[in-house]
N, C-alpha and C positions, 0 to 999 in steps of 0.2 A: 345642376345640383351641387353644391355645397360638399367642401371636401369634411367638413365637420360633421356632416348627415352622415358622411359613408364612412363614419370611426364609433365603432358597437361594439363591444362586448359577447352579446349578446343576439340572435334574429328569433326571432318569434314570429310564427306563421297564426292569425286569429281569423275565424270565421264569422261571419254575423248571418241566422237565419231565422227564418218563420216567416208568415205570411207575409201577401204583396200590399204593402201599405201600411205596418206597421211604426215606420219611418229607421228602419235600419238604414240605407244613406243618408237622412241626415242626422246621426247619430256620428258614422264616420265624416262626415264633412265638420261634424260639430265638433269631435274631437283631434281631428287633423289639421282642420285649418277654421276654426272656429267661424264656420260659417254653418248658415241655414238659410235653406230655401222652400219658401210655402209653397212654390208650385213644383216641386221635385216631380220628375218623370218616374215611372216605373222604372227601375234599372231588367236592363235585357242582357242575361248573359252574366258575365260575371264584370266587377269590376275593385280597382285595390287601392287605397293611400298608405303610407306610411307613417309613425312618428316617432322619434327617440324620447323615452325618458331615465331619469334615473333613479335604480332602486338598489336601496343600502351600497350608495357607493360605484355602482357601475351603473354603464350604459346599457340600457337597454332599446332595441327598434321594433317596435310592433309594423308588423305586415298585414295590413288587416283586410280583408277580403268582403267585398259586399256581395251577395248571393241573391240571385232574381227569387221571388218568391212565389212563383207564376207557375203553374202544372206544368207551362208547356217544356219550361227551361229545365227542369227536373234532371233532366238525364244530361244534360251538358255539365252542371253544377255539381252532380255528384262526385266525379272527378277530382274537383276541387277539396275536397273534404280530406285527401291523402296529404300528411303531411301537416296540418294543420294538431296543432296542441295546447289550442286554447278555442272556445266557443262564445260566443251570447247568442242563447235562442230567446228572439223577443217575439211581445204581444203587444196590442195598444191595450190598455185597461179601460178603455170606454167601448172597446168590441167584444164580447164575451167568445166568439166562436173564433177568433185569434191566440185567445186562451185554450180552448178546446183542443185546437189543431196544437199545439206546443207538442203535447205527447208522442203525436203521429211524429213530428221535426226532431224530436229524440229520439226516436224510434230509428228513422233513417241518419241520424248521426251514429249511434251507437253500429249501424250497419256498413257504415261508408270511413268513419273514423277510426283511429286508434282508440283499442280501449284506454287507456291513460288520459285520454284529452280531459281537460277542465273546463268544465261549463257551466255558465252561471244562467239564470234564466232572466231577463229584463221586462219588466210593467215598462213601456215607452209612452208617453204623452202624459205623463202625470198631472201636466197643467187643466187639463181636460177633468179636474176632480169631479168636478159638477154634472158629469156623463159616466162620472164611473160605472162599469158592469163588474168589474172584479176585482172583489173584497181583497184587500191586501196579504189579510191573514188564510187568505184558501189559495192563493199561490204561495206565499210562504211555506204553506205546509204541502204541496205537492213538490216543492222543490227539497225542502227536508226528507221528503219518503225518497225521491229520486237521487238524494246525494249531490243534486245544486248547491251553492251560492245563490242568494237572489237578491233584488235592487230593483226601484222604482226608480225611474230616469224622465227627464225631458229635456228633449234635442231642441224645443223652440226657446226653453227660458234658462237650458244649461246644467239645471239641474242633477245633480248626480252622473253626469255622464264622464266627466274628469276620473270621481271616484269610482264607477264601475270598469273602467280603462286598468286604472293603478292597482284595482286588486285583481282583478281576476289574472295582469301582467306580475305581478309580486308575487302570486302562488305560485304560476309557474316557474319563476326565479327562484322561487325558494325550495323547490321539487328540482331543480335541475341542479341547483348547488349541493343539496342534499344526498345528490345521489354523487355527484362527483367527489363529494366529502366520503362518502362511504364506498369509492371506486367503483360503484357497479356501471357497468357497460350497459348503455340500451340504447338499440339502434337508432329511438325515436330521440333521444339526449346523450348524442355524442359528447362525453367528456373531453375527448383530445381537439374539438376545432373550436365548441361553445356555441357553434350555430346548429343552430336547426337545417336538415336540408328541406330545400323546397321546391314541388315538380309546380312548373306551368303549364299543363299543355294547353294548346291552342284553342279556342273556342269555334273555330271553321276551319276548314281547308285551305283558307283563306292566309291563314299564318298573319293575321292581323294582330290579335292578342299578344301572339309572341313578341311581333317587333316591337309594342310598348313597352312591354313589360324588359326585354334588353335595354331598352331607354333605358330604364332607372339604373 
């Protein structure tokens, strides 16, 4: 890694959840390393890329975390959700009951995260208009009663997914300067180090997870 990767300002812990197949990794493949892949595996367990950008003048590194979507991995991935201060729960817009479940997926963030976390809600596969099952304007406005941000994306043709990165990382930058501008203390936005902490624990016994995640 790049001695430039490791000079930040700024860490940010991001989450990505909702159903399995939605295309939450390649959304981070698309926004990490601007790749896509049609035959994407179900991810099992968890998994993270990183990327720096800048906003208003600093560096910022999103950590961003892809979350299996899968019943069974449920109870490994909860874990995951400590420490994390930013969200996208996504749906595909052409499966209406990936929309449905979004509730339930807010439901156990609001249970496993801090309340302060920022979450925007994601339509993924936009390209897919021609199958759409869900109206723009009836997630829009489930996302207005629930205190979302929301955005239509697509990870195959690029679509919005730059911009859903930049804002949802910008609010956060702009809540954590806000609060260091008005010195208030909060555990989840340390004003004296500027990073966010972040726990990994392992995903097995196996302490496999860990020794990657030391990698970085």
């Amino acid at each position: 890694m790049s001695g430039r990767e490791d000079e930040y300002d700024y860490l940010f812990k991001i989450v990505l959840i909702g159903d399995s197949g939605v295309g939450k990794s390649n959304l981070l493949s698309r926004f990490t390393r601007n790749e896509f892949n049609l035959e994407s595996k179900s991810t099992i367990g968890v998994e993270f890329a990183t990327r720096s950008i800048r906003v208003e003048g600093k560096t910022v590194k999103a950590q961003i975390w892809d979350t299996a979507g899968q019943e069974r991995y449920r109870a490994i991935t909860s874990a995951y959700y400590r420490g994390a201060v930013g969200a996208l729960l996504v749906y595909d817009i052409a499966k209406h009951l990936t929309y449905e479940n979004a509730e339930r997926w807010l439901q156990e963030l609001r249970d496993h995260a801090d309340s302060n976390i920022v979450i925007m809600l994601v339509g993924n596969k936009s390209d897919l208009r021609h199958l759409r099952a869900v109206p723009t304007d009836e997630a829009k406005a489930f996302a207005e009663k629930n205190g979302l941000s929301f955005i239509e994306t697509s990870a195959l043709d690029s679509s919005n997914v730059e911009l859903a990165f930049q804002t949802i990382l910008t609010e956060i930058y702009r809540i954590v300067s806000q609060r260091q501008i008005m010195g208030k203390s909060d555990p989840d936005f340390p004003p004296s180090s500027n990073v966010v902490p972040i726990t990994v624990p392992p995903t097995s016994p196996s302490n496999k997870q860990t020794g990657c995640c030391q990698s970085m």
